[in-house]
C-alpha positions as CSV (number, residue, x, y, z in Angstrom):
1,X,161.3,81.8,104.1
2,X,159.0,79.5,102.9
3,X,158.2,77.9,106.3
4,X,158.1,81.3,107.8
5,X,155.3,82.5,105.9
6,X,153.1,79.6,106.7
7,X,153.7,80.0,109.8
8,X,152.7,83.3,109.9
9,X,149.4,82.8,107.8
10,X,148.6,79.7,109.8
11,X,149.0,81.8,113.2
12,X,147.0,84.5,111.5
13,X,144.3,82.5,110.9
14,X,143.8,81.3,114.0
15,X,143.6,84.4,115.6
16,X,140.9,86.2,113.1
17,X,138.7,83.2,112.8
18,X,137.7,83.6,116.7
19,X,137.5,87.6,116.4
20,X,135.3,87.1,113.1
21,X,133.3,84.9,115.5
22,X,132.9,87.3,118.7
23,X,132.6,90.5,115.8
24,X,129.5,88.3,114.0
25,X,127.8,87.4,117.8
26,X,128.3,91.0,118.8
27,X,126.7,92.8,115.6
28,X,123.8,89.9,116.3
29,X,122.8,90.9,119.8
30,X,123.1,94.4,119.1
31,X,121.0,94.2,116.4
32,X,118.4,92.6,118.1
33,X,118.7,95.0,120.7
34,X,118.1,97.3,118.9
35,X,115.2,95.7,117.4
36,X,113.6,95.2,120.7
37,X,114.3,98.3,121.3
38,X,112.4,99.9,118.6
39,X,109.6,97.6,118.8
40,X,109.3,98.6,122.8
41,X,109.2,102.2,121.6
42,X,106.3,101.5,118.7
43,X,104.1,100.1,121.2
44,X,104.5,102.8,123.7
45,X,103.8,105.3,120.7
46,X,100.3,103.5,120.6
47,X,99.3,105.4,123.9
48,X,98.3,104.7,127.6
49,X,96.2,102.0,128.0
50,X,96.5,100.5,124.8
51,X,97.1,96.6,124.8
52,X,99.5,94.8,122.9
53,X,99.2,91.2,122.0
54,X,102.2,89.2,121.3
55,X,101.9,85.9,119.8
56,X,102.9,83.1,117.1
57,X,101.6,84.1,113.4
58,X,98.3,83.2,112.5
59,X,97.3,79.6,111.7
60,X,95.6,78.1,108.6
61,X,92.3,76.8,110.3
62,X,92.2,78.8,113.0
63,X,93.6,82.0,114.4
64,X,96.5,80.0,116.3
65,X,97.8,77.1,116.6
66,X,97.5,77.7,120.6
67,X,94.3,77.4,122.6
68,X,95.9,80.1,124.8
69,X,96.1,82.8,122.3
70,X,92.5,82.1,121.0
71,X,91.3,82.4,125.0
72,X,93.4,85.2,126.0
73,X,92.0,87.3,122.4
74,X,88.9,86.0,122.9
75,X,88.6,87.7,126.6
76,X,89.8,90.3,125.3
77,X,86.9,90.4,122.5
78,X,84.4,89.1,125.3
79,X,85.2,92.1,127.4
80,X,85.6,94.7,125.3
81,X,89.4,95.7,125.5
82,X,90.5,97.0,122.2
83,X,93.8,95.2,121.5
84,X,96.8,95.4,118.8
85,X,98.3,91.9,117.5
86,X,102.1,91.9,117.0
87,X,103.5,88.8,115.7
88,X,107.8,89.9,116.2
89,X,108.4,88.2,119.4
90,X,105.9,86.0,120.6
91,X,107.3,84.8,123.6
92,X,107.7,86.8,126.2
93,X,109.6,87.1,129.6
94,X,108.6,83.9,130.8
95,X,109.7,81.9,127.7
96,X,105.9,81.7,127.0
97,X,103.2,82.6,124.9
98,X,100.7,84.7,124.8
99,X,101.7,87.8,126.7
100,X,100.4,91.4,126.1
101,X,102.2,94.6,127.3
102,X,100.6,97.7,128.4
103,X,101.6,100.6,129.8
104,X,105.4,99.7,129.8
105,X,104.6,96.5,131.4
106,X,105.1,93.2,130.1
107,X,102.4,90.3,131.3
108,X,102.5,86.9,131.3
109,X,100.4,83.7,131.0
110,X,96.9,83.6,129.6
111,X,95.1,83.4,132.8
112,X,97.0,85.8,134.7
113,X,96.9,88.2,132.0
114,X,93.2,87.7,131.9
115,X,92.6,88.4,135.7
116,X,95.4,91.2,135.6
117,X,93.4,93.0,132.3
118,X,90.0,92.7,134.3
119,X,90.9,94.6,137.1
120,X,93.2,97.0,135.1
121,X,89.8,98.1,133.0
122,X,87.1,97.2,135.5
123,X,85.7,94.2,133.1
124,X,84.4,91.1,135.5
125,X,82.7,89.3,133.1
126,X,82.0,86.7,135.5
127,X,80.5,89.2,137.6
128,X,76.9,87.4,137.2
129,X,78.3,84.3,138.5
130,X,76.9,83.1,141.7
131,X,80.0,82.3,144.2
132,X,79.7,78.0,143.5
133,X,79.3,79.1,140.1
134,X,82.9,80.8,140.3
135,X,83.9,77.3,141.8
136,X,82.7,75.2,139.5
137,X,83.5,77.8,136.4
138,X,87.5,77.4,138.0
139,X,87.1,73.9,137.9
140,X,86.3,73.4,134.5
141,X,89.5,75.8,133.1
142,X,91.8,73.8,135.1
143,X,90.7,70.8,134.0
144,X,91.3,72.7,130.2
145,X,94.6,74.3,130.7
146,X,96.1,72.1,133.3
147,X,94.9,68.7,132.0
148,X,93.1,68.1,128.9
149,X,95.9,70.2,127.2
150,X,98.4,67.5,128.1
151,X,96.7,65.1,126.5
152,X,96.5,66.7,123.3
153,X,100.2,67.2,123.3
154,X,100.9,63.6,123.7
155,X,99.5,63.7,119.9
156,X,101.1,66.5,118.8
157,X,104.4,65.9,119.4
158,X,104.5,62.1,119.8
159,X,102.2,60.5,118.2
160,X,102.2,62.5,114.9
161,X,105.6,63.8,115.2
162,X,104.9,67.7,114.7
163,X,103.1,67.1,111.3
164,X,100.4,69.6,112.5
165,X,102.7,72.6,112.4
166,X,102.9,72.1,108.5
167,X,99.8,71.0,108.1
168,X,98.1,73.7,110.3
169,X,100.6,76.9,109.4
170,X,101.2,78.3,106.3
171,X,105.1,79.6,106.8
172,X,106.4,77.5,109.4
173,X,109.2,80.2,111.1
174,X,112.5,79.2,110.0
175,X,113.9,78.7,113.6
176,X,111.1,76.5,114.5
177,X,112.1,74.0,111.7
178,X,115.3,74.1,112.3
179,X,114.8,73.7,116.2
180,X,112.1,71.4,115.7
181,X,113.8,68.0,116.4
182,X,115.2,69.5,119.6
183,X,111.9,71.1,120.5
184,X,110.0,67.9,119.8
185,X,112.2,65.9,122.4
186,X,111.9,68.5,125.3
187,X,108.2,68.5,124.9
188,X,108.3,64.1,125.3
189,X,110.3,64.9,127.8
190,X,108.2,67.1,129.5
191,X,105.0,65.4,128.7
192,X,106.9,62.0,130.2
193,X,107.8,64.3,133.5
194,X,104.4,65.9,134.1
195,X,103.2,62.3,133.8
196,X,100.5,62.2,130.5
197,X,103.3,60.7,128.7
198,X,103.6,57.4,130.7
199,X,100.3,56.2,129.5
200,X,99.4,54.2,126.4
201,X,97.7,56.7,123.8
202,X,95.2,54.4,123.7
203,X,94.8,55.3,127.8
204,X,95.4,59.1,126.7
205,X,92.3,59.2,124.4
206,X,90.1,57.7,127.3
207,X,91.3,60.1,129.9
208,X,90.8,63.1,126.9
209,X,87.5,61.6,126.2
210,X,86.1,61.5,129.7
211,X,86.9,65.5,130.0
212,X,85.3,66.4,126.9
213,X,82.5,64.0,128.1
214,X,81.9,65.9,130.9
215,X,82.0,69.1,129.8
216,X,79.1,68.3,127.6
217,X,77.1,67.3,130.3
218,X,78.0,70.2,131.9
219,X,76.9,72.6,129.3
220,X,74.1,70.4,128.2
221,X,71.2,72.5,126.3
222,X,72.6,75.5,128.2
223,X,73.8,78.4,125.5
224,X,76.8,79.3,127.4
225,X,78.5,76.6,130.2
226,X,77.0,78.5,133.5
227,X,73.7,79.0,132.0
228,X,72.4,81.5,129.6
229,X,75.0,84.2,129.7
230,X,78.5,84.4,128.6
231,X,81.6,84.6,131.0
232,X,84.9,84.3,131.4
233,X,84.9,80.5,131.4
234,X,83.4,80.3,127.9
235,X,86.6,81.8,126.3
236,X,88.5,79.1,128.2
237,X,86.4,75.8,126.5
238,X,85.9,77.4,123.3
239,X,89.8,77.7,122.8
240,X,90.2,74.3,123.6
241,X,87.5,72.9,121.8
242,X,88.3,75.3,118.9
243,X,92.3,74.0,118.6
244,X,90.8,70.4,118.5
245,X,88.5,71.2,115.6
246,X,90.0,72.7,113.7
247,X,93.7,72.0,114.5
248,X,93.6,67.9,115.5
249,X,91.1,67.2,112.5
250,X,93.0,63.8,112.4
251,X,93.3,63.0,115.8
252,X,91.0,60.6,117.6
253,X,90.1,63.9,119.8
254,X,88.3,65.5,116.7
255,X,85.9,62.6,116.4
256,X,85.4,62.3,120.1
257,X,84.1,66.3,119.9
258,X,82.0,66.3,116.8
259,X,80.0,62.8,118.3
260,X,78.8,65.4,121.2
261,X,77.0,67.7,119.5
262,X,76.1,69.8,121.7
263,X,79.8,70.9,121.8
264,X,80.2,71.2,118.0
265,X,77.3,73.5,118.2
266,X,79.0,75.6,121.5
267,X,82.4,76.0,119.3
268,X,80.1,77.7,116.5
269,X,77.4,79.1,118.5
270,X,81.0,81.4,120.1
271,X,82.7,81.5,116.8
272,X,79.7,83.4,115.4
273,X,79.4,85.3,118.7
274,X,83.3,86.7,119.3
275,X,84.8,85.8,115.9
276,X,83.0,86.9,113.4
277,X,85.6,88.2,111.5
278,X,87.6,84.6,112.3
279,X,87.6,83.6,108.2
280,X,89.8,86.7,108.3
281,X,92.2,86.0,110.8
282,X,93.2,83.1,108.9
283,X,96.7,82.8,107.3
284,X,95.9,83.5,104.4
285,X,92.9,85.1,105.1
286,X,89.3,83.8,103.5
287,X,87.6,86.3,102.4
């Protein structure tokens, strides 16, 4: 009788244990379904036209730890768009971030986002640009988003080992701590694929240093990097610049941009112009 029951119990338990598991996983994603589903319906309350920006939570030196995010909400500032933040799900349908919905439609990747948004409201703020202006203007934000960007990550996530997510955030998000070891080898990984991460750092700081090097001989004693007015481009080098200011303050990078002035005094010289509420986009906020 005795042998019976166990067996029972033991056969029990194997077949609740997996239903517990399916039952948990099930009331998961429909809770987050629903979740999504409500958040999609609270920005479509907010009316036609009106843009939502979805991104990481604010940083402790800067409004993000991304140079994308501060570009993309610095257009937005540059042009005029009035915007909502939202900080629930900051990556969006192509696993990235930033990306902004409006009018029921979800849009992806800073810079397409940015061209998308101009046309959507009629804002060309590049519209003063002469055509090799545009060409050179282009060249300069790849050489931001496409290259100097990898460099930077070399430090982030190999040479100091994701320190700056502590150092630069005040609640680090749960999953990103506990994801972090796993997070931190894709990047390496990625960084080691696209190429930057083959080199020596030592190499990496030269190759950062020769882009920052000539940016400022670019912008030279010009207020704005095409000449005396603002464009699109400006939002582009002052979210790099910005991140490395205020978010690699112990990287070689840092002291690389504060020994050309004339690009400490561009990162202010826009801080003051688009952000001058920046103190208070700060986590926790200066006030």
């Amino acid at each position: 009788m005795d042998e019976d029951t166990g067996s029972v119990s033991s056969w029990s338990y194997k077949i609740t244990l997996p239903s517990a598991v399916i039952l948990t996983l099930a009331t998961l994603i429909l809770y987050f379904k629903i979740s999504a589903k409500r958040r999609r319906s609270r920005w479509n309350s907010l009316g036609r036209d009106a843009v939502i920006l979805h991104c990481p939570r604010r940083g402790r030196f800067a409004p993000s730890m991304s140079p994308f995010v501060i570009k993309l909400e610095s257009f937005l500032r540059l042009a005029n768009i009035p915007y909502k933040v939202d900080f629930d799900e900051p990556l969006g349908p192509k696993g990235k971030t930033p990306w902004v919905t409006i009018n029921g439609k979800d849009l992806a990747d800073s810079q397409l986002v940015m061209e998308n948004l101009a046309k959507e409201f009629g804002k060309d703020t590049s519209a003063h640009l002469t055509v090799d202006q545009r060409a050179i203007a282009r060249a300069f934000a790849v050489m931001m988003d496409e290259h100097l960007i990898w460099g930077l990550r070399v430090w982030r996530y190999d040479i100091d080992k994701c320190a700056g997510f502590a150092e630069c955030m005040e609640d680090v998000p749960a999953v990103l701590r506990l994801a972090m070891p796993l997070y931190r080898k894709k990047m390496i990984d990625d960084l080691w694929y696209q190429g930057t991460g083959r080199h020596t750092f030592s190499e990496v700081v030269d190759i950062v240093g020769k882009s920052l090097a000539v940016l400022s001989n670019q912008l030279g004693e010009n207020p704005y990097l095409m000449g005396n007015e603002i464009s699109e481009v400006d939002c582009v080098m002052f979210a790099h610049l910005a991140n490395i200011y205020y978010n690699y303050r112990r990287s070689p990078f840092y002291t690389t941009l504060t020994d050309l002035s004339n690009l400490e005094s561009y990162v202010m010289r826009l801080k003051e112009q688009l952000w001058p509420d920046w103190e208070l986009c700060l986590q926790p906020p200066k006030h």
